[in-house]
Structure formats: structure tokens, C-alpha cells
N, C-alpha and C positions, 0 to 999 in steps of 0.2 A: 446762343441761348435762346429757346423758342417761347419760353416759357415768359411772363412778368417778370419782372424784378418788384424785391419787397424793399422798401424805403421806409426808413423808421425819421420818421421829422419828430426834432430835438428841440422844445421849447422850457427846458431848464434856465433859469437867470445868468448861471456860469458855465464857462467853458467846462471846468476842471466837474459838474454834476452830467455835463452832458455825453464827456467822454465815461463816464461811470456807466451811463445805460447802455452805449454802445458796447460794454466790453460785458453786461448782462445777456444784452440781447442778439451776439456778433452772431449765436449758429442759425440763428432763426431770422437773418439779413443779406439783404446784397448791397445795400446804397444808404447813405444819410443823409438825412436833410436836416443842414444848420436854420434854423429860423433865429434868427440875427436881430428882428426884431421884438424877441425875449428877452434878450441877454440883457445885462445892466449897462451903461453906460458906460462905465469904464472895463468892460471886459472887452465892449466893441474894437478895443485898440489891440487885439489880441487875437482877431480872426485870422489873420490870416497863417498862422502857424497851426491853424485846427486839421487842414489836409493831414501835413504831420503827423499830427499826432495822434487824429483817428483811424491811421491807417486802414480807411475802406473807403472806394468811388463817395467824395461829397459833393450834393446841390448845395449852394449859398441861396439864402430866400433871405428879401427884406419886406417883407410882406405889409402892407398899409393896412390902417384899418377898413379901409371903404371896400378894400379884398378878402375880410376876415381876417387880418394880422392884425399886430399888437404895434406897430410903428408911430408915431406920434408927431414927428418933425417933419419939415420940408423935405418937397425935391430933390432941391440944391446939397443940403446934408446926405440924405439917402445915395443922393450920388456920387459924392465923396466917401461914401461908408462903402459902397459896391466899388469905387478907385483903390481904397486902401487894402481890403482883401485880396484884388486881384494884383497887388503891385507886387513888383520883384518876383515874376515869374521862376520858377528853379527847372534847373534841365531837368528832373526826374518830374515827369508829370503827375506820382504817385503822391506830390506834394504840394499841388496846388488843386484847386477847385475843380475836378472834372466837369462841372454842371454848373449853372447860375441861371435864376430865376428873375425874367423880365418878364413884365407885366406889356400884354398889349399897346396899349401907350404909352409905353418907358422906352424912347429910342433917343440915347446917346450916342453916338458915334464912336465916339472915342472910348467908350468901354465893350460897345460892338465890336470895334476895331481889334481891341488889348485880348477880350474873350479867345476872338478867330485867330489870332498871335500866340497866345499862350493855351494852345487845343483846348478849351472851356467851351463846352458845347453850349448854348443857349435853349433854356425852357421857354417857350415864347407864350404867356399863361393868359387865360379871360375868368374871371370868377364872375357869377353874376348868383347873390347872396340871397338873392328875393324870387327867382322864376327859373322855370326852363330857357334851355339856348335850344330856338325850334332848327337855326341851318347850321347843326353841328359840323358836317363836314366843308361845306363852304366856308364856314368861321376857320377852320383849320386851314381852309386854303391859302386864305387871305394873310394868315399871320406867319403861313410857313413862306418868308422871303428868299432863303435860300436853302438851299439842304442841309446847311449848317445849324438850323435850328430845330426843333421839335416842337409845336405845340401843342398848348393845353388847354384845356376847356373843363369846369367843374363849377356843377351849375347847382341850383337847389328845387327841386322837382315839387311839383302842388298835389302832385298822385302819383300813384304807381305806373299811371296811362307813361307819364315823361319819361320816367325806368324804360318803359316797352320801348319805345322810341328812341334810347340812346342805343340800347341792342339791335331796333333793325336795321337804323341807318349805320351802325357802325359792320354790321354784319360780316360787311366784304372789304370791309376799309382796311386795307394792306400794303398802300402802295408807299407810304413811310412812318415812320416809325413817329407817334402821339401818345396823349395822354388825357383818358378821358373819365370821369368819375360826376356821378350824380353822389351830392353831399346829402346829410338829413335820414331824418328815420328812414323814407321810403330807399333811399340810396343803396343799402349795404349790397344787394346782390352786385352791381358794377364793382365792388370791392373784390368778393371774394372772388366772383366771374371775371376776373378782369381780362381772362384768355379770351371770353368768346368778342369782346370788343377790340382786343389785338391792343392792348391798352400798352406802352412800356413798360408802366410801374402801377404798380400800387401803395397806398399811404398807409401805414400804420403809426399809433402811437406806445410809447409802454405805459403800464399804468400808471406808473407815480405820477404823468403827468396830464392822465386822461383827460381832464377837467378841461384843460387848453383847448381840448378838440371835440369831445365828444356828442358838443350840438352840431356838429357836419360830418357825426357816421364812422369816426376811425374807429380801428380793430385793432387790440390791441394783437405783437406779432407771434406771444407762446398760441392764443387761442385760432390766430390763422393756419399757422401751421398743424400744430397738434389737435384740433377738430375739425378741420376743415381740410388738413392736408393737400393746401394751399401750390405746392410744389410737384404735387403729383397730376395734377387736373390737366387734362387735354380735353380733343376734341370728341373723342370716346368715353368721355364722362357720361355718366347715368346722373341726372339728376333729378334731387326730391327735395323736397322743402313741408315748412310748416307755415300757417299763413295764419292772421288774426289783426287786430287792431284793440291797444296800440303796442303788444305783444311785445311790452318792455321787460322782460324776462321771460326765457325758457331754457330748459336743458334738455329736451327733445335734440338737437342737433349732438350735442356730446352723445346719447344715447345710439342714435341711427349711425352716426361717424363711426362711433368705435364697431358696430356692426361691422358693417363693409370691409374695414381692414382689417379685423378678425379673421373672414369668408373670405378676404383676398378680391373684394369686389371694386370695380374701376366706378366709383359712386360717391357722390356728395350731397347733402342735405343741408339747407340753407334757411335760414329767415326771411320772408319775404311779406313786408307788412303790407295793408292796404285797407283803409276804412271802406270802399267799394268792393264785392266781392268778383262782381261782372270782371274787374279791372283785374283781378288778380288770375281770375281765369284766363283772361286774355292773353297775361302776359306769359305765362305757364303756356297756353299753345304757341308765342312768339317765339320764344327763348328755348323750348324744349322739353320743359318739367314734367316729368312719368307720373307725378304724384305725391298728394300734398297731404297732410296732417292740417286739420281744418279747428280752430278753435275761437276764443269768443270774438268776435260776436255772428261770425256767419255758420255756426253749425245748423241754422235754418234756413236762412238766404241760401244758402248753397245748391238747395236742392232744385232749384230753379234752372241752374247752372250744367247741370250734369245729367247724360242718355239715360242713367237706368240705376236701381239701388238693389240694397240684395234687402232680407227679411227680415232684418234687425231694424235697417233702417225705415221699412215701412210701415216698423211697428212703432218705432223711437219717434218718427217723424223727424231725424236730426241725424247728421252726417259729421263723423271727424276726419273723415279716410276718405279721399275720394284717388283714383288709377285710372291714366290715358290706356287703354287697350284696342290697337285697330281703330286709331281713329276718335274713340268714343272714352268721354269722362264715367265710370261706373264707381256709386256711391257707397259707402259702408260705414260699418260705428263699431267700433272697439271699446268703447267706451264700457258698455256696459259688461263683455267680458272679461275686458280689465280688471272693473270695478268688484265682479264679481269674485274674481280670484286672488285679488289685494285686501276683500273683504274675508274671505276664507281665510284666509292666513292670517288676517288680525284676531280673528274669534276664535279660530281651532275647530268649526263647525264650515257643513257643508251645508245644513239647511236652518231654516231662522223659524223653526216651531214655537209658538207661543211668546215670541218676541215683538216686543212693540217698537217702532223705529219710528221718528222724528224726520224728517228728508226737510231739510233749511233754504227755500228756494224755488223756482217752478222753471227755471231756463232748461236749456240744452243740454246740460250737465244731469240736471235733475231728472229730464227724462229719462234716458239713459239707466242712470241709477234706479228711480221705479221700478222702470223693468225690471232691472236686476231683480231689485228686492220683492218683486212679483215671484218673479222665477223661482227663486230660493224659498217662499212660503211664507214669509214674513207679512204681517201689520203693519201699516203704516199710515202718517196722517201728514200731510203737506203743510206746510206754512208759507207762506207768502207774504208781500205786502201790498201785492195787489192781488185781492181775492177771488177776482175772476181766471186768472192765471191758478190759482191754485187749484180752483175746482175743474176747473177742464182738465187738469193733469190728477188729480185724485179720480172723477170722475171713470175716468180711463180703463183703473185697475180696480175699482170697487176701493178705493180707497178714502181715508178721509181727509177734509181739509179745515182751514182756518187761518183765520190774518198773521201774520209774523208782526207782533207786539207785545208790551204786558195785556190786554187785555186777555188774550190765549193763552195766558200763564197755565191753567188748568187740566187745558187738552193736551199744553205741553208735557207738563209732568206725568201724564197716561202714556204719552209715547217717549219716554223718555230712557228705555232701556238701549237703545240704540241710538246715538244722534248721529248723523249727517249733515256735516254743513258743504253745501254745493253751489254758494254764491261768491264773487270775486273780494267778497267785504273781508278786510283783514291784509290783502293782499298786499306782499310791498311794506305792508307795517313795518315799524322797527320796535315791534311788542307794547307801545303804549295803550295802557287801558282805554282809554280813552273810547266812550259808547257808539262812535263812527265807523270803528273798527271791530269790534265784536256785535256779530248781527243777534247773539242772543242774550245779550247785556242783561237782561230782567230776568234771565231763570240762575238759582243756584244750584248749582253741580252740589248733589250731596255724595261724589266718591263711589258710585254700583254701578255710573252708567259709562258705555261704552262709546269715547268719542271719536270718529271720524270726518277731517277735514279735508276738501280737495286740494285744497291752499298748498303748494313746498316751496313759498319760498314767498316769508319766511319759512324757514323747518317748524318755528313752533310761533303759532297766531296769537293775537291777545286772548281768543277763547280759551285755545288750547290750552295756557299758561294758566286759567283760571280752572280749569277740569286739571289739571296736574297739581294746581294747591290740593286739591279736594281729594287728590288718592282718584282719579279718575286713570282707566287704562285710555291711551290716548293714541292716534296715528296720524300721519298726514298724506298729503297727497302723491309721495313718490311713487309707491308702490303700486297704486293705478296704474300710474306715465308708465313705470317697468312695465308690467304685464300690456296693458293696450298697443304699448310699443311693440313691442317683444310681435304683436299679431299685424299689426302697420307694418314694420320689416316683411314679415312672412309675404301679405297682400302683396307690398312692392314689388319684392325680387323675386319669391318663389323659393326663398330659402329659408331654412330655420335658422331663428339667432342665433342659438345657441347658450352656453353657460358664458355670464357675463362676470364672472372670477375668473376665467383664463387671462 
């Protein structure tokens, strides 16, 4: 098997909820990982029959706290708890522990011993929960005592730079077989990449029990597989991603994934967060990435970053697309075409004659949109809450501006037959009124005007919900993501998406 193995670690309180997920999640697994110290107390007297009865390759982990587990008691107990799983070895080794999880300074002898007796290969593991581990392959050296064992190393990264750094020094790392994963937001690509660091496994969790894991970066294993298709990736992978901070939601990767295996195309598209954008460039030339989907907050900073833009973008001033070609980063914006044609669709109009529009916002997003609304014919007047931001992007198109507050109540209501809201406020809600969350809290929707948010997700924002009391026609931001993607794909690969109902 040249590929990862996927390892789903089991942190339900009982045996009898933990073999439940394995037999949900058996087609989308190769290995399990018992985490032993979740279980209750007296389930622990019951491990060692879980081989059994899970019927697939298991790691036993008793993971401590000072490692990120849940363990509470001594040494001396832990070590007795690691004796009683591995006792009464059975001939069929389909029935005891293929794997067991020692921590770098956890050497017992006599369970070292019992391991290498009863074929129980050893994880030989360093967590370090707070920083980078800078001599990754050194660390590995030092723990691998004999071929018997595998080490592992999963550290918690301060940027994206630590990411670039477990990919180069693992580069070539092939001469036995490890386990190496960067935890935490910046982490996920060493997840779903785990081929290009020769990694053995990869952790996922399922969801019922994400909560356990998901401040150290697990993937749950339907969406490794079936968006990421996880099991097909080699070394002829094309890869793309989208990049932003802290880009705690997108469905960008569903969208571009299911492309590719549509087109029958050898391609992945990943997440790859990073509050520096230099750093994310970087790692994009380390690692290999053709090309990135660029959103908040560097659809500006970027342009620093990259050889050359095309015409949109040097009208937008703002870049969501940027493509390695020969060498060279070349910028672009989809945005505003997107925007344009998710717009057309919501109105049933190609051009915005005598329409007055509202645009909520003065970022990246909003320029973008401008144009658009330039383009199509439309009026419009800017809002802000910082007014100089708004005049310089009103400015621009001959258009007009003003503060984003009640004091603007007035101008708003002139431009009010179109609204756009193009700021990240709302986002994430879970629909509370609450005026933090609706950036236009002081205007009432009286039910004629047309509202457009970029927000999907939630599907419907606090404004939204207050323009839907009102008999207001409403949309959200998916329909952009469709169409800008839909030209993002085409940029990448040079293929048409196609119909996304097949």
C-alpha cells in the first residue's frame, strides 16, 4: 500500500459507542485508533477484547493530558492500563493490538518486550502542543531505536512558514516508515497531503465526536474522502487551493473537487490558511500549488506577491485568483464576473437602468462588485464606516458615498432599490438579531427592495431574515462562489466546468 493509511481515533466514553462509528465509518477507513483515555473507567477493563471486536488493524493510545489527551492518573496506573490490553496475547493477531502508542519518554521494558512478542508494532510519538519541532527528521531518528518501531512527531505550527518546513524537510524522507502531522488551523494541508511527507497515516475524526479533536485540525473521514478524494492522490496530483484567514468556513473545495472528478482530472484543492500572505506564497512555490482562490483578508496584499495581473484586476485593484504559469504567479478577479452573473440571475435583467444600489462596505469584495455595478449601468452610493474608504472607492466610478450608520439613513433610503451587503458582518451567525450582526440594523426594509448578501453561510444572515419578514426578494452569496468558481476552474486547468447537475 503506497498510499496513507486513514485512521479514524475513537474518543467515545464506551467501547460498545466507539465500535458504532467504526462500522458507520468502516468504507472510508483502514486503521483505528482506540484513545483509552476517553473511555470511562470501568469500560477500561474491557480493552482488551476491542481488537475483536472491531475487526480492523487497531492503535491503543493512552494519551496524557500534557500530550493533548484526556488521561488523568499516574504512570504507574497508565502502565498497568497499557499491561492489561496487551495481556493474553491470542494466536490470530487479528485479535490483538496491531499498534500501540508510546510516548517518547514512556520506555517500559517489559511492555516494549510483550509489544515485540505479541507482533504489536510501536508508535514511538513527541507531541509538542505549544510550537514547531524545528529537527524533525533528527527527532525521528533519535526515537526510531529499532525498526520495530515508527515514530511520530505532531507539533502545533505558529504560521504557515512551520507547514512549509515539515514539507521540505520531509520531502525525501523515505527511508522508514513515520508519522508526521502539523496540528491547528494552519495544519490541515499535512492532513490531506500526507503522500507528499511519506507520512503512514493520517488522523481523522467522525463527527459526533469532533469537539475532542477539532482545536488540533482533524477531518472528519466522509469529507477526506469524498471532497478531497483522499485515496486517489499521488504524486501526479495537480494541486489548488484557496487561502485566507481565518477562513473558518468555505465550500470552495466541495465546488473545485467535484470539478476535477467530473473532467476525470488527477487534481485537489485544499485549504490552506495563513494570516501572512508572503508565507502562503511561499509555501505554494515549496509544496507545489498551481493556484490559489485568494480571499479575505489578502485580496490586496496579494498583489505584491505576484509577476503580473490581467485587466480586471488593474481596474479592481484586488485579486482572488491568482496561477503559477512558467515559473510566474499571474493575477486575476472573478469576482466581479461572478458577481455579475449571480446578479443577472437574481434580477432577470442584464442591465441596472435607473436603478439605485446601496454597495455595504468598501473592502475587496466591494470593489469588485462596483465594477460590476459600473459595468451593468447602475447608481450607486457606498457606505462605509470608515469614510475615507468609501470615498476613494465611490470616487473611482463617479459614484456616491457616505458613513455606514443611522446618520445616512436618508442617502440610504435613495439607494435602496438594490442593496448589497459586501462585508463579513453576519457571518457565522446563527441568525441572532442582535445589531453586531446586521451591518444595517437602522434601515427598515419596507418589502420593493432587492436584497443581495455575499455571506452563505449562514444561508440566511440576521439582515437577510429581517428583508424576508418585509416580503423583500432576497439572495445570498452562493451563487457568486458558483459562477466565480465555475471561471477559477476554467483559469486553473483550461477546462470548462461544466453542468454542475451531472
Amino acid at each position: 500500500m503506497n498510499r496513507p493509511y486513514i485512521c479514524l481515533t475513537l474518543t467515545c466514553n464506551t467501547i460498545q459507542e466507539n465500535l458504532a462509528l467504526i462500522e458507520k465509518y468502516r468504507p472510508y477507513i483502514d486503521i483505528v485508533e482506540l484513545r483509552a483515555d476517553y473511555l470511562d473507567e470501568d469500560e477500561c477493563l474491557h480493552i482488551r477484547k476491542f481488537p475483536h471486536l472491531a475487526n480492523i488493524p487497531c492503535i491503543l493510545t493512552i494519551r496524557r493530558r500534557i500530550d493533548g489527551g484526556a488521561y488523568f492518573g499516574g504512570e504507574a496506573a497508565r502502565t498497568m492500563l497499557f499491561a492489561r490490553a496487551m495481556a493474553f496475547a491470542d494466536q490470530d493477531q487479528h485479535n490483538n493490538f496491531n499498534y500501540v502508542d508510546f510516548e517518547d519518554d514512556f520506555h517500559i521494558p517489559s511492555l516494549q518486550d510483550a509489544a515485540m512478542a505479541f507482533g504489536t508494532r510501536i508508535i514511538r510519538s513527541y507531541h509538542d502542543m505549544k510550537g514547531p519541532v524545528e529537527n524533525i527528521i533528527e527527532k525521528c531518528n533519535a526515537m526510531r531505536k529499532t525498526g520495530y518501531e515508527i515514530p511520530k512527531i505532531a507539533f502545533t505550527p505558529n504560521s504557515l512558514k512551520d507547514v512549509t518546513h515539515l514539507f521540505e524537510v520531509a520531502r525525501d524522507f523515505k527511508e522508514y516508515e513515520h508519522i508526521l502531522c502539523a496540528m491547528g488551523e494552519f495544519g490541515t494541508p499535512s492532513r490531506i497531503l500526507a503522500y507528499k511527507t511519506h507520512s503512514f497515516l493520517t488522523y481523522v475524526s467522525p463527527k459526533e465526536t469532533m469537539q475532542n479533536t477539532q482545536v488540533i485540525g482533524h477531518i472528519d473521514p466522509v469529507e477526506l474522502n469524498e471532497i478531497y478524494h483522499f485515496k486517489e492522490l499521488n504524486e501526479s496530483t495537480k494541486i489548488y487551493g484557496i487561502t485566507g484567514y481565518p477562513l473558518k468556513f468555505t465550500s470552495s473545495p466541495e465546488l473545485h473537487n467535484k470539478g476535477y472528478k467530473k473532467n476525470n482530472l488527477n487534481a485537489v484543492y485544499i485549504p490552506i490558511r495563513g494570516n501572512n500572505i508572503s508565507d502562503v506564497v511561499e509555501f505554494c512555490d515549496s509544496v507545489g500549488v498551481e493556484g490559489l482562490s485568494v480571499t479575505v483578508p489578502h485580496k490586496e496584499s496579494v498583489l505584491s506577491e505576484i509577476d503580473d495581473i490581467d485587466e480586471e484586476v488593474g481596474e479592481i485593484r484586488a485579486s482572488n485568483t491568482i496561477v503559477k504559469n512558467d515559473g510566474k504567479w499571474m493575477g486575476h478577479n472573478t469576482d466581479a464576473s461572478g458577481f455579475a452573473a449571480a446578479l443577472r440571475e437574481f434580477l432577470g435583467v442584464d442591465k441596472l437602468r435607473r436603478r439605485r444600489v446601496a454597495i455595504v462596505g468598501a473592502g475587496g469584495a466591494a470593489h469588485a462588485i462596483a465594477y460590476a455595478i459600473k459595468k451593468m449601468g447602475g447608481r450607486a452610493c457606498i457606505f462605509n464606516r470608515t469614510i475615507a474608504n468609501a470615498k476613494a472607492l465611490a470616487d473611482k466610478y463617479g459614484f456616491e458615498y457616505a458613513v455606514l450608520s443611522p446618520d445616512a439613513l436618508l442617502e440610504f433610503e435613495v439607494y435602496s432599490d438594490i442593496i448589497i451587503q459586501t462585508t463579513s458582518v453576519g457571518a457565522g451567525s446563527d441568525g441572532n438579531p442582535d445589531p453586531k450582526n446586521d451591518p444595517i440594523y437602522f434601515y427598515n426594509f419596507r418589502g420593493t427592495e432587492y436584497v443581495y448578501d455575499i455571506i452563505y453561510n449562514p444561508e440566511v444572515t440576521p439582515m437577510m431574515n429581517r428583508a424576508i419578514a418585509a416580503g423583500c426578494r432576497v439572495a445570498n452569496g452562493k451563487s457568486m462562489l458558483k459562477y466565480q468558481g465555475y471561471r477559477q476552474f476554467k483559469i486553473f486547468t483550461g477546462v470548462d466546468y461544466g453542468d454542475d447537475t451531472e
